[in-house]
Steps between C-alpha positions, in 0.01 A plus 500: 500500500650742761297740664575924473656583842313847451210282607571561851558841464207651703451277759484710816863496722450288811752464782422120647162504393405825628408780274835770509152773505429363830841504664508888556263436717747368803663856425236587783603259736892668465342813597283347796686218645218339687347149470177583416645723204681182390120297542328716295760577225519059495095506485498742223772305270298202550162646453616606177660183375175287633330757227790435231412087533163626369613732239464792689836650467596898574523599212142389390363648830644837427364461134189411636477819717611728231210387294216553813658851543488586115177399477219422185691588168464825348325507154608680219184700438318756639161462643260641265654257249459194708161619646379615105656318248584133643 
């Protein structure tokens, strides 16, 4: 039994195991060639993959912030219904 190759399909793109998300952030050490820029973009990159061992990846912190910013769920009814009738 062979398996679908569409089954990797969505895996995210990594560049030696660092998430290609992450790697526009040395774009900042190009425009401030120092070695503390270079620190801090390495501390960052490996912050974020010490998260992704957890299964804390980018993507789910981004979906996790979306979801504190849009808040409770809106209902479908207005109040005097749900404060009446239910």
């Amino acid at each position: 039994m062979t398996l679908s190759p569409w089954r990797d399909a969505s895996r995210p793109l990594t560049i030696l195991g660092i998430p290609a998300l992450l790697l526009p952030i040395y774009f900042a050490w190009f425009r401030w060639p120092t070695l503390l820029t270079l620190a801090i973009c390495t501390a960052l990159i490996l912050f974020f993959k010490g998260l992704s061992l957890f299964g804390v990846t980018l993507t789910v912190l981004t979906q996790r912030g979306l979801h504190l910013m849009r808040g409770n769920p809106v209902l479908g009814r207005p109040w005097w219904i749900r404060k009446f009738v239910e």
